[in-house]
N, C-alpha and C positions, 0 to 999 in steps of 0.2 A: 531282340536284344538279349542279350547273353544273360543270366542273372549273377554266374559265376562270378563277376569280376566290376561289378556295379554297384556302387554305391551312393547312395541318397542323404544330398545335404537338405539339414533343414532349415533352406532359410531361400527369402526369395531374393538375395542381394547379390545382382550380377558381378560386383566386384570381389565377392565372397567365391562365389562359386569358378571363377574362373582362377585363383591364387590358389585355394585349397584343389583344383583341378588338376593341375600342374605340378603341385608338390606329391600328390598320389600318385602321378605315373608313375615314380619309381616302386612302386610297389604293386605295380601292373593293375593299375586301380583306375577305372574312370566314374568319376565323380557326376551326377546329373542331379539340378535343382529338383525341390520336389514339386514345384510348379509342373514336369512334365508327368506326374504321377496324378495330377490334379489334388493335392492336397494343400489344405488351406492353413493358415496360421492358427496355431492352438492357444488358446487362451494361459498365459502364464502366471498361475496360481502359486507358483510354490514360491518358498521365504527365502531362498536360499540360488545363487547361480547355477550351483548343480542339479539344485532339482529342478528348474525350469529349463536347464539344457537337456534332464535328463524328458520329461514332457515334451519337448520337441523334437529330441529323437524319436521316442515311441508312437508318436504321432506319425511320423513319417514312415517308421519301418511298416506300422500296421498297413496303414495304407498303402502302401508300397510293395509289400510283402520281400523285402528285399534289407540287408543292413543299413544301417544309418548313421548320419557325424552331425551333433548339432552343439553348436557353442551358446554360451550368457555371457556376460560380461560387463564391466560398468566400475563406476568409480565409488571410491571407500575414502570417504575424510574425514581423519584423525577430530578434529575438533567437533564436527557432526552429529559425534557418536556413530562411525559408519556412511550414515545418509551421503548422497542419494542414494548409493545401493542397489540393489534389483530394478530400483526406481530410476536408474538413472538416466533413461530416453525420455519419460513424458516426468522428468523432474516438474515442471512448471506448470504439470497437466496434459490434455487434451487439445488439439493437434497437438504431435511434436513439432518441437521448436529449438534447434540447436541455438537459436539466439537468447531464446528466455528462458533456455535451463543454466545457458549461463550466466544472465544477466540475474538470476536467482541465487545462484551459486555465489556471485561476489556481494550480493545485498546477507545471504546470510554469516559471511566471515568477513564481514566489517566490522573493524576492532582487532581482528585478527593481524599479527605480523611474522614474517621469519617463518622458524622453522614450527609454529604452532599451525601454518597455513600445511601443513605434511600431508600428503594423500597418496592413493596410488590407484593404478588399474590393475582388475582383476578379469580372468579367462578363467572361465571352466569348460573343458570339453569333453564330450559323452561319444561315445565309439559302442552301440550294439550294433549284435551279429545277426539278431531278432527282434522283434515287437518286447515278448515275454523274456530276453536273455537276463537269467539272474546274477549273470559277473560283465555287467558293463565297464568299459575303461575308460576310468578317468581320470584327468589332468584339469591341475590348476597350475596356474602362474600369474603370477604378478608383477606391476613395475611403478620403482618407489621413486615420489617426485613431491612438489608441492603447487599450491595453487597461486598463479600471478592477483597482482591486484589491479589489473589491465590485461587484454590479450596482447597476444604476439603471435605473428606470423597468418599466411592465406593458404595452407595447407592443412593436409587432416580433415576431422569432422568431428562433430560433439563438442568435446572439452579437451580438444589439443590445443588451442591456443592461448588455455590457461592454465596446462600443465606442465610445469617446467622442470626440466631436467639439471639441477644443479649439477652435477658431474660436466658437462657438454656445455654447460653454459647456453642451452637454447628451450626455446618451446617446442612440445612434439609438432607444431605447427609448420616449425622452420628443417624441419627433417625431411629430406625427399624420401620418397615413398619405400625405395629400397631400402635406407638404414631403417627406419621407422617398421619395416616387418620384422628385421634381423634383430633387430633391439625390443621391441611393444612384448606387452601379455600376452597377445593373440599365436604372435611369433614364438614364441618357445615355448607355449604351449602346443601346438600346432609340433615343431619339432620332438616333444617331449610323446607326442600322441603319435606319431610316425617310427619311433623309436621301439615303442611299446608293440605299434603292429608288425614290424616286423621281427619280433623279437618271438610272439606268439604265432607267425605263418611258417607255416611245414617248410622247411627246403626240400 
């Protein structure tokens, strides 16, 4: 395999790897998990979405010896102070549990009403060209909504079906999957990061 034109996602989520696969062909890019590298998940120490995406980028390129794209991401509520935050997969603990990070999530903003329930998702995505590169690229995005006090809708995962899009009038639940890239954090982030690459590759 080529090393020229290969890039190593870090993350072992097949529906990851095959979206971000897709939108890199145009950039004559093929994307492979880092599963095929045999690299493992890095333990994510840093306080902040970027540095824990930037950790699992370098984790993959080292091993890999090859570039790498790794995202963080997770939910920020206003009344929280932030929380969950970094935290926002194993909110409720050990296993994860999309049921009882959300069932946490609405026991701790009871009381809460309107627009004091405001939150949003946040993307950060890291784009090295090495293990050691000292001008990584990256992007944030976000996307502003607030918390139901019930879910809504059987689509998504996490806390889509208590984050609601006042604009749309829906949960990101009830979004089929196409609007729901075009419109989420992950999505223009993701656009914002393809923007950037090709902006920096030689014609």
């Amino acid at each position: 395999m080529s090393r020229d034109n290969v890039l190593v996602l870090a993350s072992g989520n097949p529906g990851k790897n095959r979206e971000f696969g897709q939108l890199f062909e145009s950039l004559g890019r093929r994307v492979r998990p880092q599963s095929e590298f045999g690299v493992a998940d890095v333990e994510e120490t840093g306080l902040t979405f970027v540095e824990n995406a930037l950790l699992k980028a370098r984790a993959a390129s080292r091993a890999s010896g090859m570039p790498a794209l790794a995202d963080d991401s997770g939910l920020e509520v206003d009344a929280l102070a932030g929380q969950p935050g970094i935290y926002s997969a194993r909110y409720a603990g050990e296993p994860k549990s999309d049921a009882r990070n959300n069932a946490k999530l609405l026991e701790a903003l009871a009381g809460f009403s309107g627009s004091a329930r405001s939150a949003r998702y946040w993307c950060a995505l890291v784009y090295l060209r090495h293990a050691d590169d000292p001008v990584p690229l990256i992007v944030q995005r976000s996307w502003e909504g607030q918390i139901l006090e019930q879910p809504r809708g059987e689509g998504g995962f996490g806390y889509d079906p208590l984050f609601w899009l006042p604009s749309l009038g829906r949960s990101v639940a009830e979004l089929d999957a196409e609007e729901k890239n075009r419109l989420s954090h992950r999505g223009r982030a993701l656009d914002a990061m393809l923007a950037a690459l090709r902006e920096a590759t030689p014609h």
